[in-house]
N, CA, C and O atoms as a DFTB+ gen file, in Angstrom:
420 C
 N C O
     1  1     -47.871     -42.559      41.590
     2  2     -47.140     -43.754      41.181
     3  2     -46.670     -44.486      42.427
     4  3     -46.620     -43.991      43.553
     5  1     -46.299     -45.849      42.054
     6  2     -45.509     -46.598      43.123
     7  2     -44.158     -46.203      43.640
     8  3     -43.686     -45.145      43.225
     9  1     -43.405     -47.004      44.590
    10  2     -42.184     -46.180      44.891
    11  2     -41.316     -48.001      44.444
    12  3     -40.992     -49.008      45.073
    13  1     -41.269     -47.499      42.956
    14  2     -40.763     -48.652      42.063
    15  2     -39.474     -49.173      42.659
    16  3     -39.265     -50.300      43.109
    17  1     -38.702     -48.208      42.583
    18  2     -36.886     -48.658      43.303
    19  2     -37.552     -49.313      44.736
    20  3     -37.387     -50.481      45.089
    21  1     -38.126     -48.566      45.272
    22  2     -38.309     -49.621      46.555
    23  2     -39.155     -50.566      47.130
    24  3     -39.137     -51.139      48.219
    25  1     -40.212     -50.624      45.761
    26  2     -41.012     -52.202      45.949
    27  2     -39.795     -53.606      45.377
    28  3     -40.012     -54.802      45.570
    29  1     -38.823     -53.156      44.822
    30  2     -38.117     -54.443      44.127
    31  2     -37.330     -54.481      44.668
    32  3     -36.646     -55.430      44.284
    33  1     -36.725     -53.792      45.753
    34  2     -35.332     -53.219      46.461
    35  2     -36.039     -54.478      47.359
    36  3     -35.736     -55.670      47.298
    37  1     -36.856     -53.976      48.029
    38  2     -37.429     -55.575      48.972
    39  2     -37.882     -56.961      48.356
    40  3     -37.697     -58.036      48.927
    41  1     -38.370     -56.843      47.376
    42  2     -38.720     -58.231      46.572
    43  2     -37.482     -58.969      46.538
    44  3     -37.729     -60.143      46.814
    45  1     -36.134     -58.763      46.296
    46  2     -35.274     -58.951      46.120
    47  2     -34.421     -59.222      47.433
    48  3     -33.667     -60.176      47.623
    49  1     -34.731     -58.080      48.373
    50  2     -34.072     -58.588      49.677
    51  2     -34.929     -59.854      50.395
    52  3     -34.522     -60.563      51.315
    53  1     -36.265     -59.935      49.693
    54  2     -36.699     -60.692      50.977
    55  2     -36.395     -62.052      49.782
    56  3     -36.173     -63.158      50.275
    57  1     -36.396     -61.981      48.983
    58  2     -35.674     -63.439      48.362
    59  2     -34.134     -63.858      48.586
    60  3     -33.729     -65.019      48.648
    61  1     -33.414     -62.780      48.686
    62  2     -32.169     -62.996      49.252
    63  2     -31.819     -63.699      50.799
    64  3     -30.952     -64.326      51.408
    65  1     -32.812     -63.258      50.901
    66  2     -33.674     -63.345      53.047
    67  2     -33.932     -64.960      52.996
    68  3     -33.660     -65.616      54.002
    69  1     -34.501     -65.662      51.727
    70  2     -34.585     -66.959      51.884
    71  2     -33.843     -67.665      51.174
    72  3     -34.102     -68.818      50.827
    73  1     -32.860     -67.043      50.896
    74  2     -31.802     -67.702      50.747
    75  2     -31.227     -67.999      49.149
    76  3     -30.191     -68.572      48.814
    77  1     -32.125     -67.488      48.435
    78  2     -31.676     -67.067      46.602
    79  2     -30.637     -66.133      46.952
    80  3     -30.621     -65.260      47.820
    81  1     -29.640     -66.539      45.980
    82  2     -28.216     -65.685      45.185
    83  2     -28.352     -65.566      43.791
    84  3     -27.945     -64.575      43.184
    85  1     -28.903     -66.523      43.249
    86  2     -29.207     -66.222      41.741
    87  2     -30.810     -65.875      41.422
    88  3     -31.647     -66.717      41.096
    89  1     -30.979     -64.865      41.540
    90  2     -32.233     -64.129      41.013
    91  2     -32.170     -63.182      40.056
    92  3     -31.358     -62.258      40.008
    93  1     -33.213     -63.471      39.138
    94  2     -33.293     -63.259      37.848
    95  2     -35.042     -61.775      38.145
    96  3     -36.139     -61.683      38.697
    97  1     -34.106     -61.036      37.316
    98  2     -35.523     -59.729      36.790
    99  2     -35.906     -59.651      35.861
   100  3     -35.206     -59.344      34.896
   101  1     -37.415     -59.946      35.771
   102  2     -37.937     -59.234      34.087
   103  2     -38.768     -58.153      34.461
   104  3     -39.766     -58.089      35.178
   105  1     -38.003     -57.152      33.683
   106  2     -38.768     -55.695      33.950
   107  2     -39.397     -55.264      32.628
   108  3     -39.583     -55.992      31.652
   109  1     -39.765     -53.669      32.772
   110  2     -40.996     -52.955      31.580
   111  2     -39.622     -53.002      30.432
   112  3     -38.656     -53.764      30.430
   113  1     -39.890     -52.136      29.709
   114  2     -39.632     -51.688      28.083
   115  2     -38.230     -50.737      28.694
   116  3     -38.169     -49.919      29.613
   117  1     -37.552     -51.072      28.076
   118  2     -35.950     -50.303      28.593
   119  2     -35.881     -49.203      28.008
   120  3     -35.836     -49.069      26.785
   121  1     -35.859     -47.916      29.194
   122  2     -35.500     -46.715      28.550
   123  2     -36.953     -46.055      30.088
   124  3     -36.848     -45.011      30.732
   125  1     -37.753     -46.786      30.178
   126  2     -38.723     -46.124      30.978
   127  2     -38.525     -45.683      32.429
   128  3     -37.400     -45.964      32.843
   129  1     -39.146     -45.202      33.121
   130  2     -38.758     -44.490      33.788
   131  2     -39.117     -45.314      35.397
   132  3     -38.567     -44.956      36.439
   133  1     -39.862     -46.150      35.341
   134  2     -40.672     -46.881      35.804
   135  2     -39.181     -48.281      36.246
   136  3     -38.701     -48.668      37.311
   137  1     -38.911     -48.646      34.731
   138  2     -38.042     -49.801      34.649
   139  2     -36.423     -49.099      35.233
   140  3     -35.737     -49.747      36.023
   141  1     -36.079     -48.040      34.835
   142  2     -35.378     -47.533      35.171
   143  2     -34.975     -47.262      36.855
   144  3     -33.854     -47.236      37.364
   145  1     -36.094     -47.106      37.392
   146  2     -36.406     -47.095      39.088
   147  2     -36.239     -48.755      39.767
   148  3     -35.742     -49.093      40.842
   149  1     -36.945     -49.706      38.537
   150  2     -36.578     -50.495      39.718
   151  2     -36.083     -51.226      39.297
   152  3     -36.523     -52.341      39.577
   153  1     -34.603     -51.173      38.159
   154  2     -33.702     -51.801      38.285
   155  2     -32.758     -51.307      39.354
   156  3     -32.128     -52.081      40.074
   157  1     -32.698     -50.311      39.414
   158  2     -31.932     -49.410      40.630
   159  2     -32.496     -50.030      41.376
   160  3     -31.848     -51.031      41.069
   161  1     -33.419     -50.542      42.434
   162  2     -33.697     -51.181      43.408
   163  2     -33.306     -52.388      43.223
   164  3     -32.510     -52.697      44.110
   165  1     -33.528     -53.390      42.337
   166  2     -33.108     -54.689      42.056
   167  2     -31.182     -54.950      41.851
   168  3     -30.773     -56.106      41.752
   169  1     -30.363     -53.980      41.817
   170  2     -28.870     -53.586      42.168
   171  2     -28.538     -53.340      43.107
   172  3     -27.475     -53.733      43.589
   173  1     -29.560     -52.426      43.794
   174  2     -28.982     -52.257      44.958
   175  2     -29.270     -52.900      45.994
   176  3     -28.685     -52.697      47.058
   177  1     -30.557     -54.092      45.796
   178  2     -30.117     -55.079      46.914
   179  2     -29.244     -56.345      46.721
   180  3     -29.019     -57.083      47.680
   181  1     -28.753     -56.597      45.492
   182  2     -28.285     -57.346      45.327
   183  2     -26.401     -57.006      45.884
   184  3     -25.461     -57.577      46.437
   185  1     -26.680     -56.017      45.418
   186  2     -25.343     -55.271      45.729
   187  2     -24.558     -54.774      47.357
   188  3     -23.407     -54.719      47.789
   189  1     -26.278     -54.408      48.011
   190  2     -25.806     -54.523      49.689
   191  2     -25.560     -56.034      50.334
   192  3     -25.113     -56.410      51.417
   193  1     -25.900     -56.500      49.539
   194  2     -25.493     -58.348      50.273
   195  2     -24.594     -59.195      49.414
   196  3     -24.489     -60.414      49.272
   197  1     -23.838     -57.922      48.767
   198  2     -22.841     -58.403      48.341
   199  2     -22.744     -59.687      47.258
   200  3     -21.863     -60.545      47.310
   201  1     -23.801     -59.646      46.294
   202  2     -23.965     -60.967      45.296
   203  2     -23.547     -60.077      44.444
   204  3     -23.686     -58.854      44.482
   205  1     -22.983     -60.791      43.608
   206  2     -22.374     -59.760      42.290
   207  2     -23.763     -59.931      40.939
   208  3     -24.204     -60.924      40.360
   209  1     -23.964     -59.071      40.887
   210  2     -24.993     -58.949      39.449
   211  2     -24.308     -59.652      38.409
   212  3     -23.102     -59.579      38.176
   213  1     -25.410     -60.539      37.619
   214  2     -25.196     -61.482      36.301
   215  2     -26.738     -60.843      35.344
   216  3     -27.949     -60.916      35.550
   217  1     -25.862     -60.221      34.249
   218  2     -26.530     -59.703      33.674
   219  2     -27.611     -60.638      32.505
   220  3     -28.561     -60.202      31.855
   221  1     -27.088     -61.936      32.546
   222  2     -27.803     -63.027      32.056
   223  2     -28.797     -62.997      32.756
   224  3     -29.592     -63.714      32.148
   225  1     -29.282     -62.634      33.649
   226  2     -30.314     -62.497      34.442
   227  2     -31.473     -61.368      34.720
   228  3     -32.142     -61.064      35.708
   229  1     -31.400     -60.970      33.583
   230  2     -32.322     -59.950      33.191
   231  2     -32.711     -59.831      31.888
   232  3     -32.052     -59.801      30.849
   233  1     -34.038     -59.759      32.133
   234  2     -34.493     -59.720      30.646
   235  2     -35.334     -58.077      30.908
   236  3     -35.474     -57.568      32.020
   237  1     -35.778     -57.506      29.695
   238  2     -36.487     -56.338      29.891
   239  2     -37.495     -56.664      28.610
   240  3     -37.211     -57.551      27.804
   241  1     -38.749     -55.826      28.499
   242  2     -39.603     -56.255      27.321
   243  2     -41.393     -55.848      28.294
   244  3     -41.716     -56.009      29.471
   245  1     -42.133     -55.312      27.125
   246  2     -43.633     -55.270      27.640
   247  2     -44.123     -56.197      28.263
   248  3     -44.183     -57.397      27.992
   249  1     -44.612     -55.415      29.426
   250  2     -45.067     -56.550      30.504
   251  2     -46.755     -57.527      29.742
   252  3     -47.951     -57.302      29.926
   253  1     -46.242     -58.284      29.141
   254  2     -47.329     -59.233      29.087
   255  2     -47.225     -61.023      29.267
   256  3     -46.329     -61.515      29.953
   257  1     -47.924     -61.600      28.790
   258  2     -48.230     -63.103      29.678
   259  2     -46.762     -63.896      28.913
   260  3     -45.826     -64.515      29.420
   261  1     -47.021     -63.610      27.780
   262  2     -46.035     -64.174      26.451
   263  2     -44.883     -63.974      26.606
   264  3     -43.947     -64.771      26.550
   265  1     -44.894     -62.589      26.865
   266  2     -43.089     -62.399      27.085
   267  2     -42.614     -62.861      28.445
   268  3     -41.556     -63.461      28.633
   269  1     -43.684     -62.453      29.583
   270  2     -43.222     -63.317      30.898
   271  2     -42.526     -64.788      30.464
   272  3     -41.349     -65.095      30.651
   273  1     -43.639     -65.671      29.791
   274  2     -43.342     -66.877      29.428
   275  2     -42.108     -66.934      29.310
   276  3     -41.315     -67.428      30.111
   277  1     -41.811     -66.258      27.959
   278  2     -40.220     -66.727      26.858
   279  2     -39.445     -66.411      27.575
   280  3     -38.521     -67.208      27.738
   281  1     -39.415     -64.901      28.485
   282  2     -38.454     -64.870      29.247
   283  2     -38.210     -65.809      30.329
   284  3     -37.568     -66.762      29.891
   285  1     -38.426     -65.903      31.375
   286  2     -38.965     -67.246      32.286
   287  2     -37.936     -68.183      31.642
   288  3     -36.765     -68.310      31.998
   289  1     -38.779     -69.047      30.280
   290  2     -38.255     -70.310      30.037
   291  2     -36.655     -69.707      29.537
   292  3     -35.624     -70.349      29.741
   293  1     -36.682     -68.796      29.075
   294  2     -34.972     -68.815      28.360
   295  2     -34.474     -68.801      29.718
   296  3     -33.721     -69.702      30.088
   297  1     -34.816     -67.881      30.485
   298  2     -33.450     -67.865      32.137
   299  2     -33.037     -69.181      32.656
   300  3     -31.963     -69.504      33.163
   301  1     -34.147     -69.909      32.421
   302  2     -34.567     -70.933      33.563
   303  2     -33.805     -72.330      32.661
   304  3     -33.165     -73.289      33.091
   305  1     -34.098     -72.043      31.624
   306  2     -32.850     -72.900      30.457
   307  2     -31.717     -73.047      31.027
   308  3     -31.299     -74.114      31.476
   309  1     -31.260     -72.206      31.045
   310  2     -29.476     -71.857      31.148
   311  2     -28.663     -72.436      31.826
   312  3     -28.978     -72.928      32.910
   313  1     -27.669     -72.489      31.422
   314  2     -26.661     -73.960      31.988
   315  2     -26.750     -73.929      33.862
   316  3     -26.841     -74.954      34.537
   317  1     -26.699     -72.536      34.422
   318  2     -27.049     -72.166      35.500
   319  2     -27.825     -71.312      35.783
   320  3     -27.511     -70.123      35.717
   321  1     -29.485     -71.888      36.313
   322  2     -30.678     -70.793      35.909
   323  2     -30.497     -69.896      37.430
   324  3     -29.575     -69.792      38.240
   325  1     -31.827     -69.354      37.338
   326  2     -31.981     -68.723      38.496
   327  2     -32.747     -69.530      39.516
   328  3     -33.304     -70.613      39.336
   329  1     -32.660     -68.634      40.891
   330  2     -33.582     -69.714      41.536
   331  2     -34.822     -69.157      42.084
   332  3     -35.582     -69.767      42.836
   333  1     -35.038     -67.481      41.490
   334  2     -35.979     -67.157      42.050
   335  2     -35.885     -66.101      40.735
   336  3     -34.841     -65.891      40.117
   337  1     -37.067     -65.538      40.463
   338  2     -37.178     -64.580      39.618
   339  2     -38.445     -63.453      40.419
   340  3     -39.484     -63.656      41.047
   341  1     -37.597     -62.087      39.937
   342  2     -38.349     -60.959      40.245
   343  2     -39.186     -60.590      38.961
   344  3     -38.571     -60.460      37.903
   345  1     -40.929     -60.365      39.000
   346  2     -41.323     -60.429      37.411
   347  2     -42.159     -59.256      38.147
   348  3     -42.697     -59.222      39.254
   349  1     -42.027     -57.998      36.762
   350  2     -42.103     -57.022      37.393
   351  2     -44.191     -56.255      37.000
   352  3     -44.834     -55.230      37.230
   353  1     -44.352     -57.288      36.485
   354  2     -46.062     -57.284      36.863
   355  2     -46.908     -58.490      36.766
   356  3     -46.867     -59.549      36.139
   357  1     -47.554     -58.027      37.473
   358  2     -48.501     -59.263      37.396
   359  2     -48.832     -60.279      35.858
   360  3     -48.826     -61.508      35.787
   361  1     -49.056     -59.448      34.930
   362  2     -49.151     -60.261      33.688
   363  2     -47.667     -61.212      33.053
   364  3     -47.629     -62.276      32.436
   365  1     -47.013     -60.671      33.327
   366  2     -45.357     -60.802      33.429
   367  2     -45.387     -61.892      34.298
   368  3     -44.755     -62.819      33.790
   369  1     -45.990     -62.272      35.722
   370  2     -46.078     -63.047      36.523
   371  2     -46.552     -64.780      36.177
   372  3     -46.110     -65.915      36.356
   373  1     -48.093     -63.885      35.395
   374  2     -48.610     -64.972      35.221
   375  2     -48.011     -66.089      34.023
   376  3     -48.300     -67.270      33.830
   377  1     -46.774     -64.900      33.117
   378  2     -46.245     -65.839      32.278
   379  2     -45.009     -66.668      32.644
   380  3     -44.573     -67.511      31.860
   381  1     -44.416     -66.420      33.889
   382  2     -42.926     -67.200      34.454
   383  2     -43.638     -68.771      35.511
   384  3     -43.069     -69.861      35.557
   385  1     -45.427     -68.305      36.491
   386  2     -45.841     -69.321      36.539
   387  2     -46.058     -70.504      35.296
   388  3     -46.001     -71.716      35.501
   389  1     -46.199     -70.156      34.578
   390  2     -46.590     -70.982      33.480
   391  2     -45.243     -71.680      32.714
   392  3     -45.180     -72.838      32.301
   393  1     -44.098     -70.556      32.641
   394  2     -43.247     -71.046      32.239
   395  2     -42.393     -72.304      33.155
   396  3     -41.873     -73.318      32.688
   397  1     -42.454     -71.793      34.824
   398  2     -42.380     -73.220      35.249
   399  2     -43.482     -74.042      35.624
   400  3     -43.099     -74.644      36.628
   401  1     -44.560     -74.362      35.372
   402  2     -44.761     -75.238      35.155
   403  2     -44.901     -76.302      33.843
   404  3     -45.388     -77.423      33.693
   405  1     -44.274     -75.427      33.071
   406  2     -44.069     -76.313      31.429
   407  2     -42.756     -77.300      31.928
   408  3     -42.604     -78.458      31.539
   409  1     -41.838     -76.580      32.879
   410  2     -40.413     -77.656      32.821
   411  2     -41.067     -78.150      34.293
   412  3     -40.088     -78.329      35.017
   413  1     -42.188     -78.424      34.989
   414  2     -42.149     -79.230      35.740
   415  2     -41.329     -78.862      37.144
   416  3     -40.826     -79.625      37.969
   417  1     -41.381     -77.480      37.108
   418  2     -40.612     -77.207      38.553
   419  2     -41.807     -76.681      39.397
   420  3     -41.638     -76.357      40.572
């Protein structure tokens, strides 16, 4: 397997690195072991640079194109969205590209 806590532990620092404070995670199916690892990475870099976690900013759900999407567009809705999102696979990926480019960002 991957070393989950610490591929997102950096995804997260190096978005913090350019300068996002509000970053948003969509991870696997809650309860897994996988998702479980790298929300622990996605806390704890948020947490060594001192941004306080907003739990509006996480969505969890099977990594596919659809749910990337819905999730994506609901974060990115919000009275104060995110400005970077961590999407925790590629199919997941390809649905938050899509979701911004539906609002034109």
């Amino acid at each position: 397997d991957i070393d989950n806590e610490g591929a997102v532990r950096r995804a997260t620092s190096h978005l913090i690195d350019l300068g996002h404070t509000r970053i948003a995670m969509i991870n696997g199916r809650p309860g897994a072991t996988y998702a479980l690892h790298r929300d622990k990475g996605y806390r704890e870099a948020l947490q060594s640079r001192g941004i306080e976690l907003d739990p509006q900013l996480i969505a969890s759900g099977n990594f596919t194109d659809e749910l990337g999407f819905r999730f994506a567009r609901s974060l990115l809705e919000q009275a104060n969205p995110p400005t970077a999102i961590v999407a925790g696979s590629m199919m997941t990926a390809l649905g938050v590209y899509r979701a911004v480019r539906s609002l034109g960002l």
